[in-house]
N, C-alpha and C positions, 0 to 999 in steps of 0.2 A: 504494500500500500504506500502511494507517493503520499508524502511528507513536505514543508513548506519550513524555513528559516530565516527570517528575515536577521541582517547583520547590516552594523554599525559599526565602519572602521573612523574609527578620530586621529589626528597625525598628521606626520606628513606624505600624505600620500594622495597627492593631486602634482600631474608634472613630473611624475617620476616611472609612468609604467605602470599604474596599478588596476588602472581596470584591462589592459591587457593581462595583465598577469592573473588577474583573478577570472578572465574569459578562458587561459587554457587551463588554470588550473580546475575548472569548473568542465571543459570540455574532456579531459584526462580521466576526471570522475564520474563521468555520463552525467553530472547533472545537470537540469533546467532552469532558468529563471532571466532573470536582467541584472544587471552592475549600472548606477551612475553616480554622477558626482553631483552635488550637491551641498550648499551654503555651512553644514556641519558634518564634511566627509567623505566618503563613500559608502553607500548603500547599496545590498548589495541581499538578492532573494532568489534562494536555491532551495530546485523541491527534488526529490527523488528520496530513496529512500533513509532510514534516522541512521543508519549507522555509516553510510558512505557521507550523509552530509558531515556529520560530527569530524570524518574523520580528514576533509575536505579543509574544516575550518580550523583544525590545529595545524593544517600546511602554512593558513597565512602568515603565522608568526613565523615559521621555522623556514618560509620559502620567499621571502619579500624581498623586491626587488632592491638592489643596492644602495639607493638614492631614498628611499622611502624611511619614514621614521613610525611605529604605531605608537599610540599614545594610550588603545582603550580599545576596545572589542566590544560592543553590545550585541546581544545576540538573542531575539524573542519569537517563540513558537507561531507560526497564523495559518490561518487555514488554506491549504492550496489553491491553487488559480487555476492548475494544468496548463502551465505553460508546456511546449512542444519543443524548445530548441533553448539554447540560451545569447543572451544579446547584450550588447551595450547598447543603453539609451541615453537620449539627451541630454543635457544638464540640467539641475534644476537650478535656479537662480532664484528663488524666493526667500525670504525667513533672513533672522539674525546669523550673520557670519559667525561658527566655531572652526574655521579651515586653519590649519596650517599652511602659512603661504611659502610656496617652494623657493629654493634658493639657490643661486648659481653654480655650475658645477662646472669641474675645469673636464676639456676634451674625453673621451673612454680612448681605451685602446681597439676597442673596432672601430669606431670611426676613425682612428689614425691611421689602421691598416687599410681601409679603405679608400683615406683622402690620398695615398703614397699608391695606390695599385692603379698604373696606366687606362686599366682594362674596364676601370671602374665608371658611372655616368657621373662621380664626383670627384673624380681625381684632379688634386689641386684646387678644391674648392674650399675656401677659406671660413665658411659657415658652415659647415658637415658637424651634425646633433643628432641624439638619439632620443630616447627617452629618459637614457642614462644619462646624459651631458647635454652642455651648453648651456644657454643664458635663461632664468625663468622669473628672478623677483625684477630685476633691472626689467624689462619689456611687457609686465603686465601694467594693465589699464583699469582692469577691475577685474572679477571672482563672479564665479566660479571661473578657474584656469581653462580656458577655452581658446582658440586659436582669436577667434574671432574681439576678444577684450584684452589682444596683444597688439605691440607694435608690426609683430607679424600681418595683421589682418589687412596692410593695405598689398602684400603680394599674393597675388591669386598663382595654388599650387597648378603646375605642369600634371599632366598624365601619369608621369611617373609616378612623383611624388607623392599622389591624390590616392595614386593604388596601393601604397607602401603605407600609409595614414589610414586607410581604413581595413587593411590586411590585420585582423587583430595577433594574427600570428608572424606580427611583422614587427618589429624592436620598434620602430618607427612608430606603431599604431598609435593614433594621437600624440605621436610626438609637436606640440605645437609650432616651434620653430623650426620645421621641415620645412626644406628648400633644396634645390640645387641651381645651378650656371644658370640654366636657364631661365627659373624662375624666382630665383631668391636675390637676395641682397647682392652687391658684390665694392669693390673696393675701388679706389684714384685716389691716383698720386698728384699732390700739386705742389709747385713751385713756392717759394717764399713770398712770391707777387702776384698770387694767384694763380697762374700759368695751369693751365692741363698738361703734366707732364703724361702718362699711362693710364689706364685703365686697367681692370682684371688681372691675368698672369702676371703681364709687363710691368705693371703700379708695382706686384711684392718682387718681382725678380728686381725691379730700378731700385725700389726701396732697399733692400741687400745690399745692390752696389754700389750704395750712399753710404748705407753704415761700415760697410767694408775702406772704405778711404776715408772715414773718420766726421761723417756728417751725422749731423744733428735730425731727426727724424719724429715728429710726433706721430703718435700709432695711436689709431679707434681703436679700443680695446672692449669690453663687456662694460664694464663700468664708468668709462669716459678716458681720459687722452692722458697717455702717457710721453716722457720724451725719454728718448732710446740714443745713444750711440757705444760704440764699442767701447769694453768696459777695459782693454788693456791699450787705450790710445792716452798719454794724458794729458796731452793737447785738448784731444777731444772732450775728454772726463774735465778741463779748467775752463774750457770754453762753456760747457754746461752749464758749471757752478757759475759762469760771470755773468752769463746770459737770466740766469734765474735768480739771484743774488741769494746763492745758498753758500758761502765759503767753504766750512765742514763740515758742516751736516753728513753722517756718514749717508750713501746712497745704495737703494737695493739694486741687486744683479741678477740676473734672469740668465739659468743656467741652460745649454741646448739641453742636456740631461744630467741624471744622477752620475753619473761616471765622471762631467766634467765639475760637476758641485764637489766631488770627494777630492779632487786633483787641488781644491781649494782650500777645504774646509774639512775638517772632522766630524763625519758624519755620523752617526748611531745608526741602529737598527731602526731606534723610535723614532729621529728625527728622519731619517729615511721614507718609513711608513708616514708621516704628513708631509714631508715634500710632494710626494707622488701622491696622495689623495686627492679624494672629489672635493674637496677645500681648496686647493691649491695654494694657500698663504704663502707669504714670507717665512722664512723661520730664522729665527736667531742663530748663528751657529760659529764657536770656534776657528778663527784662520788656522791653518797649517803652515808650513815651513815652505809651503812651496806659493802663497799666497801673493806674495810681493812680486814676485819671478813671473807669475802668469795675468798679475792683473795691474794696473794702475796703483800705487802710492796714496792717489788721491782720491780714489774709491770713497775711502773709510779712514782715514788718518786718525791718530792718537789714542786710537782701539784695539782691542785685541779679536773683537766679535765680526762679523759680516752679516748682512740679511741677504737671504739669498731664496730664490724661487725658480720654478723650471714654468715650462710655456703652456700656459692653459687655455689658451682658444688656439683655432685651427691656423690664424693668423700669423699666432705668434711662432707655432710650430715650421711653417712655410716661409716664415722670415731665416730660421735658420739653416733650414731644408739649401735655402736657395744663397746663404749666405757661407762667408771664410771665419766666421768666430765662436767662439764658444759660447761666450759672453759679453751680454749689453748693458747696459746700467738702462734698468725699467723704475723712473721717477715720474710721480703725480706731474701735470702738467700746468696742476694750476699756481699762479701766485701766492708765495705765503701768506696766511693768514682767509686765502680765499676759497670758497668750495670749490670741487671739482669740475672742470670744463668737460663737456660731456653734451655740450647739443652742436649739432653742424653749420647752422647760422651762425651767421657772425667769428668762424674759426680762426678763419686767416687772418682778422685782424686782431681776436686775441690772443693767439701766438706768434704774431709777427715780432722780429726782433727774438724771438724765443728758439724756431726750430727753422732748419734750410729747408726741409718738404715737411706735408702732411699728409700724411695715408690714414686715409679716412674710407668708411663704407655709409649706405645708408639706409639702415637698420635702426630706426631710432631707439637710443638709450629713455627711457621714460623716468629711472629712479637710478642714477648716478652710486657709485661705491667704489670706497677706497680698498685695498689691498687690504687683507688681515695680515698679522703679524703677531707671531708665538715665539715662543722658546720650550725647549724640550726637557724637564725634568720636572723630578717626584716630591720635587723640595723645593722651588720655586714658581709661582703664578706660569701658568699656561698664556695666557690674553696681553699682550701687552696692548694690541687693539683689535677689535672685532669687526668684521666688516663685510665685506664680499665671501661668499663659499656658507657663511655661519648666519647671514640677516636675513630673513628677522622671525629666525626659529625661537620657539616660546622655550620657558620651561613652567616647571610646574614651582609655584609659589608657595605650596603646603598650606595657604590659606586664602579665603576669599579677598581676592584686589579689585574685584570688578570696578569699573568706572574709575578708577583712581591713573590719572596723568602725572609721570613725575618728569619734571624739566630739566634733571642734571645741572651742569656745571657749567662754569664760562669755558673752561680750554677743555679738548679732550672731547668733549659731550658725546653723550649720547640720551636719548629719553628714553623713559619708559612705560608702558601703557600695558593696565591692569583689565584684562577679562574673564571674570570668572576666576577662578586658580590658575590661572595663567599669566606669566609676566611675558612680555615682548617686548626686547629692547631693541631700539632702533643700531639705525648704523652711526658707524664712527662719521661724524657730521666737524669735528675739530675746533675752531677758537671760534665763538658768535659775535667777537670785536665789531665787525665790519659790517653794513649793514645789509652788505648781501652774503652772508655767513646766514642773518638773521631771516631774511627771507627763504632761505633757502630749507633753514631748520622749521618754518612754520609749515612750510609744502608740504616736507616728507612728513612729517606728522601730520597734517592734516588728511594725505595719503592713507596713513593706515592706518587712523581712524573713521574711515570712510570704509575701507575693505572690512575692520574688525566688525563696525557697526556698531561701536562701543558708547551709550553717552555719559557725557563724562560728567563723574559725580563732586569729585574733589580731584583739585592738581594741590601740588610738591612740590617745593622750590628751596634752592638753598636758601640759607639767612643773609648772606651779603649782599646789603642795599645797590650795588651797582654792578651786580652780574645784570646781563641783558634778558636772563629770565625771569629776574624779579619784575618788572612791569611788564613782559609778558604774561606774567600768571594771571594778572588783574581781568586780561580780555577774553577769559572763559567765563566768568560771571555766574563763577561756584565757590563754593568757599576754598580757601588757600592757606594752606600747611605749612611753616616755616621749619626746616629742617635743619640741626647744623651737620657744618660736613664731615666733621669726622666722624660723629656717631655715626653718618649714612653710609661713610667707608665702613667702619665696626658692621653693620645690617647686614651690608653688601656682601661679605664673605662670611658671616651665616647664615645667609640668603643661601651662598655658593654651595656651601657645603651641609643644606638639610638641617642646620641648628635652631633650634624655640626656645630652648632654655637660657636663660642670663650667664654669659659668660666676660674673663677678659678680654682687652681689644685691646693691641698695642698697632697705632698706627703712626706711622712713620709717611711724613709725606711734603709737599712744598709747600704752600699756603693755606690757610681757611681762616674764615671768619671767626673769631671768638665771640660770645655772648661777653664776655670780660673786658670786650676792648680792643684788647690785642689779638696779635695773630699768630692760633694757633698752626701745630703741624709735625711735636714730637709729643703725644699721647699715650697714656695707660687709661682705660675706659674700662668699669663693668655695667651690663647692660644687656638688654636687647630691644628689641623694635620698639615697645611701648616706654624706654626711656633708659638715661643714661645716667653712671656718677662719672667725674671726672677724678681720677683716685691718684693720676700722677703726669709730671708733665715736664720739659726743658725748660731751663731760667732763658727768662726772653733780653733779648739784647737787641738796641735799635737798628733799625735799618734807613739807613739816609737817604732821602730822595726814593723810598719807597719801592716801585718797579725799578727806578735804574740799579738801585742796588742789584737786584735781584739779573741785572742785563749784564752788571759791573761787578762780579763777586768780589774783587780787591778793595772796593767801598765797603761791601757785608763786613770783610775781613779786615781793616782798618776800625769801622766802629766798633767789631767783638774785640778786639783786641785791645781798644780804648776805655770800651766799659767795664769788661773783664776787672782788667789788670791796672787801670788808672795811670800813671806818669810812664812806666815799665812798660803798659801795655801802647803808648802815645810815642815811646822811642822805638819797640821794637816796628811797628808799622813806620816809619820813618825810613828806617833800616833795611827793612823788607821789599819796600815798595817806593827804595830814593827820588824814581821820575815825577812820584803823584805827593810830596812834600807839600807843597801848597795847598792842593785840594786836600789834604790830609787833615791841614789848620781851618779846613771850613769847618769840614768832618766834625773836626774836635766841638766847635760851637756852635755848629746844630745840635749836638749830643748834651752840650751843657743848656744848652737853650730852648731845650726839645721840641724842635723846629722841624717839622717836616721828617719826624723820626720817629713812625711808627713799632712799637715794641714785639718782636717776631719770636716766638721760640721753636722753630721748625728744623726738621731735619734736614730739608733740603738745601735750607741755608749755610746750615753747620755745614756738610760737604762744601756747599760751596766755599766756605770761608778758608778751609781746611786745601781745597784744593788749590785756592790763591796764593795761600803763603806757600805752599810746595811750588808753587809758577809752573801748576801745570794750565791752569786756564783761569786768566784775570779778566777777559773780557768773552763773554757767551757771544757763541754765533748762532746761537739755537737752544732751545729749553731743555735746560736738562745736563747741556754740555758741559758743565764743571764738574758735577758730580759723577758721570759717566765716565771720565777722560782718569778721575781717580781712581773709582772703582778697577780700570783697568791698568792701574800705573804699577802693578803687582800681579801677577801668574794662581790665580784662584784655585789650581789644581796641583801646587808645589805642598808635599806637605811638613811646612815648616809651622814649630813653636814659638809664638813669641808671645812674650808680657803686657798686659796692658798699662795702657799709661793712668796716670792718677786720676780718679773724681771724685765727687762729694756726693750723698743725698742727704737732702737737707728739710728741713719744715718748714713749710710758708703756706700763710692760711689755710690751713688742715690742710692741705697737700702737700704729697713730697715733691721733690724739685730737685733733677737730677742737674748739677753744677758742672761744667767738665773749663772751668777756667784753668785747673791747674792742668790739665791734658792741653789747649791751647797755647799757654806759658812754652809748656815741653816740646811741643811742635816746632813753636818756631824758633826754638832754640837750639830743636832738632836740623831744621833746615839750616838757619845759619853756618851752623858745625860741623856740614858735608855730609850728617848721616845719608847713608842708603833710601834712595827717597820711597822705594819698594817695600822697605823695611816699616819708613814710619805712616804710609797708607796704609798696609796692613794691618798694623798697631792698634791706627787709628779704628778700623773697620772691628776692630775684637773689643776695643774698647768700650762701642756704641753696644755692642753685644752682649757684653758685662755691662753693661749699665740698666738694659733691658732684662735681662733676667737676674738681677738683684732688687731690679723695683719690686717685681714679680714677688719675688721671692717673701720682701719684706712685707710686702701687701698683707700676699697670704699668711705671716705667720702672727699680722695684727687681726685677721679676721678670717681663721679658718673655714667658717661656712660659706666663703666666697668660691665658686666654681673653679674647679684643677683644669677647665679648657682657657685655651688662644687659640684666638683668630688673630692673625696677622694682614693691616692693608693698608693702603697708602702707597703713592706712587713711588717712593725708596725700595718699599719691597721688591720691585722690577732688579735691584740689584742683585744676581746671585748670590753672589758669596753672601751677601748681608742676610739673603732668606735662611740659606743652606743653614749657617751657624747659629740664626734664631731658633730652627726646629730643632737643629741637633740641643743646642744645649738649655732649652727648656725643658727638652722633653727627658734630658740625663737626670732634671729635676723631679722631675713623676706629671709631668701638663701634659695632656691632649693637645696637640696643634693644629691647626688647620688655617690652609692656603689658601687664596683664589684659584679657579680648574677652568670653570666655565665661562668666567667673565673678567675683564680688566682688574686688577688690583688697586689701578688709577684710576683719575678721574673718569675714566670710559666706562667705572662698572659702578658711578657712585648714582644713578638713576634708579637704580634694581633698591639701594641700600634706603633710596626716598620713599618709592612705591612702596618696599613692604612697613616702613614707620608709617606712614600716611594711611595706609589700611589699619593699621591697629589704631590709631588716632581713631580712625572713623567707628570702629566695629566699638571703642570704648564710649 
């Protein structure tokens, strides 16, 4: 007797092959019914009889297609219909969006065998996609995933490709961005002045042999325009940086493959397996000995790291196919501070002066994204930004977020938007300075809250009165949550890793608003979402002229020095830093006259201050680069003993207050004296270490019922070595630890750490 089962897949599984996959897996099991997609999923009704269907539907989990993600299985008995065959049916577009919206995937390897085989109707075609790969959150228009509410729907498919789309035993079968030569998108090359240089082959074979003689080349990629030239020219590599006015900012490098990444870089197993994944990110990775010898100097100066990535659209693949290098430097092609260039109006004139051609296609990009970027271990944050390959897959909140907007940060950003038990954070969207940063951040959010169908009950904002989200919050016209930041760092990595219960939070990170005044950013926090103590914190020391300090770390490092240590601390900056004597004596009486001399006690200051007086970087060419340029001024895998240098913890208004002027003193008395600068960075970085787990330590043994877990977040923790030795020697202690995995450590993951405070706000 036939039987009927209706099922409810939730996930991600629209865009990736699944109603094909559940049309043979359904045909394999002689059963009947329909599969469609639909506003919360796939649905999906098979009648035959109870024990092939049962045994049909334990395949889904164990047989899903590679791209797909399940979230949830609903599965309720109904009475048959006698259906005669089984089918895909249309979509349903009606009702409240619960879809997982699919996300870009870098090339498969069938499609690459097939864009490389002569013999092929696609060979050498630069848009070749399956169900498995190519472009899906970038080119949709709206939901359900359908050809037709893509930027695909203005090319009408060929014969071919029409048979091969509705062939459900065809890998293609509703692949949406099915195309080929004939009918799909295809590529041109233009000159600096517009000029038509190529079309099609001719555009990537010219293109090749521009970057082959050391020309500058902007590339249509999946997410918007990158600029490309060979990455072992350094001619080419300084013309880049002059053209973009990026000096050292290290730059990513796009490897033809893993063979040529290893001939650079020290590759693992595990960073291996995400190179080559359907993510395709950046990955952080180790130079090698042979790094200098095969690439540019100017690459990545003053580092020891590279970011490096292999080709994941068909474009990029046929750039190398047809090209002499291994490696190209694949950099954002927009202005700093500006979002991603990413539509084909108006190109030439916003790259001019930037790139010699632009090879461009046109396939419009609809939702713009930047490169992700990871690092590969079990002891430091996975995310250092999230973005293409990973947006804007949810996860699960552990509690209800529904309706709840959270706006993130001024640098960094990213938001986050609450459905249900579902957090969805947007993409890496970067500084909202500018005021086309700002409009640009109000689109994609208003994007998918359109697609979520979310209405929004409460938005999330940091407390600092002149981030550009604080009067953004005002224009949803609900009520508005004031969040400070480092609790939402603390949220944000209990958020990550599954925690509810009040734990400590040591967060290490560059700036935040204090409720106090000043500005925090070296923190001990116990806590969780519905509220926080501040239980310990760094002695704060001015910062003169505010941001320049922070652009100047030899200013940071001058005034810690002065306020520290008083006359001692006013000669040795004197001493240190002979050129800036004069601005030295302002220094001095802005600091006596507390002029424009905001009181900081952040960790990213301390590197920075720290890195000054080593003279490894007195003036930043980019955020972050003091600290960075330190962290690497010492071999992280050497394993040598050293001592830490002197601090204090000390009492001030019921909190402790870790001092490290006498560690400062030593420093630069260190430098003066010729020490080993390897030695006293090292020192330095164990010292911070000890400091953090003696606070700990003291904490808990003035108030043992206080939680044996840490969370660790803040964008210092991006440091290895820094993370590595807070797990290790917490946990030597008897603490729980826990990392970011799934989302930024930084400000890109403090959205998730708003959303879930702002829901417990709400639900209390």
């Amino acid at each position: 007797m036939s039987e009927a089962l209706r099922i409810i897949v939730r996930g991600r599984v629209q865009g990736v092959g699944f109603r094909p996959f559940i049309y043979q897996l359904a045909t394999k099991n002689g059963l009947n019914g329909t599969v469609q997609n639909n506003m919360d999923g796939v649905r999906i009704i098979w009648e035959g009889q109870r024990s092939v269907i049962l045994q049909a539907v334990s395949g889904i989990s164990r047989m899903k297609p590679r791209l797909s993600r399940i979230d949830k299985v609903e599965t309720t008995w109904i009475p048959a219909r006698g259906f005669t065959d089984f089918s895909i049916i249309p979509s349903e577009a009606s009702g409240q969006s619960s879809l997982v919206i699919p996300v870009d995937s870098a090339t498969c390897a069938d499609c690459l065998k097939e864009m490389r085989d002569p013999s092929n109707f696609r060979y050498h075609y630069p848009f070749i996609n399956c169900t498995q790969c190519g472009p899906r959150y970038t080119i949709i228009d709206g939901l359900p995933y359908d050809r037709a509410l893509t930027s695909m729907a203005t090319f009408q498919m060929c014969d071919r490709c029409e048979a091969e789309y509705r062939d459900p035993s065809n890998r293609r079968h509703h692949a949406q961005p099915i195309a080929c030569a004939q009918c799909g998108p295809h590529v041109t090359l233009f000159d600096s002045t517009g000029d038509r240089l190529a079309s099609r082959d001719q555009a990537v074979e010219q293109a090749a042999e521009m970057l082959a003689i050391g020309k500058i080349i902007a590339v249509k990629g999946i997410g918007g325009f990158h600029l490309a030239c060979d990455a072992r020219s350094s001619e080419s590599v300084e013309r880049l940086r002059s053209r973009k006015g990026r000096p050292r900012k290290p730059l990513a490098v796009m490897c033809r493959n893993v063979a040529a990444a290893e001939r650079i870089a020290n590759v693992s197993e595990k960073e291996q397996a995400v190179l080559q994944g359907p993510e395709a990110p950046i990955v952080l990775l180790r130079k090698n000995a042979s790094c200098d010898e095969l690439l540019s100097a100017v690459v990545a100066p003053g580092v020891r790291t590279i970011g490096l990535m292999l080709p994941y659209t068909p474009l990029h693949h046929l750039l190398f196919d047809e090209g002499s290098y291994d490696y190209l430097v694949m950099t954002s092609a927009n202005p700093s501070g500006l979002p991603m260039i990413f539509e084909n109006e108006g190109i030439l004139d916003a790259l001019h002066g930037l790139a010699d051609a632009v090879l461009l296609h046109n396939r419009r990009i609809l939702h713009p994204v930047d490169d992700s970027v990871v690092q590969v271990s079990e002891q430091v944050p996975f995310f250092l930004r999230r973005s293409r390959g990973y947006v804007p897959d949810p996860v699960d909140a552990g509690h209800l977020v529904d309706g709840i907007v959270a706006l993130g940060s001024q640098m960094k950003n990213t938001f986050a938007i609450g459905r249900e038990r579902q957090a969805i954070i947007g993409p890496h969207l970067g500084d909202l300075e500018a005021e086309e940063s700002l409009e640009h951040y109000q689109k994609t959010l208003d994007h998918l809250l359109h697609w979520t169908g979310i209405k929004v009950k409460a938005v999330a904002r940091d407390m600092h009165p002149l981030y550009r989200t604080h009067d953004f919050a005002e224009t949803f016209d609900v009520p508005v949550i004031e969040v400070q930041h480092h609790h939402a760092h603390h949220v944000a990595c209990m958020a990550d890793n599954q925690l509810h219960k009040p734990c400590f939070g040591i967060v290490l990170d560059g700036t935040g608003y204090g409720p106090d005044g000043t500005i925090w950013g070296f923190e001990v926090l116990h806590g969780d979402a519905s509220g926080y103590q501040r239980l310990a914190h760094l002695r704060a020391t001015p910062l003169p002229g505010g941001d320049r300090a922070v652009r100047e770390p030899w200013r940071n490092a001058a005034a810690m020095l002065i306020n520290l240590l008083g006359e001692e601390g006013s000669h040795l900056a004197d001493v240190l830093f002979p050129e800036y004597q004069k601005e030295i004596r302002i220094i001095d009486r802005m600091i006596e006259n507390k002029l424009n001399c905001p009181m900081a006690g952040t960790c990213g200051r301390l590197f920075d201050a720290v890195s000054a007086i080593l003279a490894i970087c007195r003036v930043s060419d980019y955020d972050g680069e003091a600290a960075i340029e330190l962290s690497d001024a010492f071999d992280p895998d050497e394993q040598q003993s050293v001592s830490c240098y002197p601090f204090q913890l000390t009492e001030e208004a019921g909190l402790l207050q870790i001092d490290f002027s006498s560690m400062i003193r030593q420093i630069a008395y260190d430098q003066l004296n010729g020490t080993d600068r390897a030695q006293i960075a090292r020192r330095f970085h164990e010292t911070v270490v000890a400091a953090c787990v003696q606070t700990i330590c003291r904490l808990r043994q003035r108030q043992p019922a206080l939680s044996q877990t840490v969370v660790l977040s803040g964008g210092s923790m991006s440091n290895g070595y820094l993370s590595r030795r807070l797990v290790q020697s917490l946990e030597k202690q008897g603490f729980s630890v826990y990392i970011h995995h799934h989302f930024p450590n930084g400000d890109g993951g403090l959205s998730l750490g708003q959303l879930m405070i702002a829901a417990c706000q709400k639900r209390d």
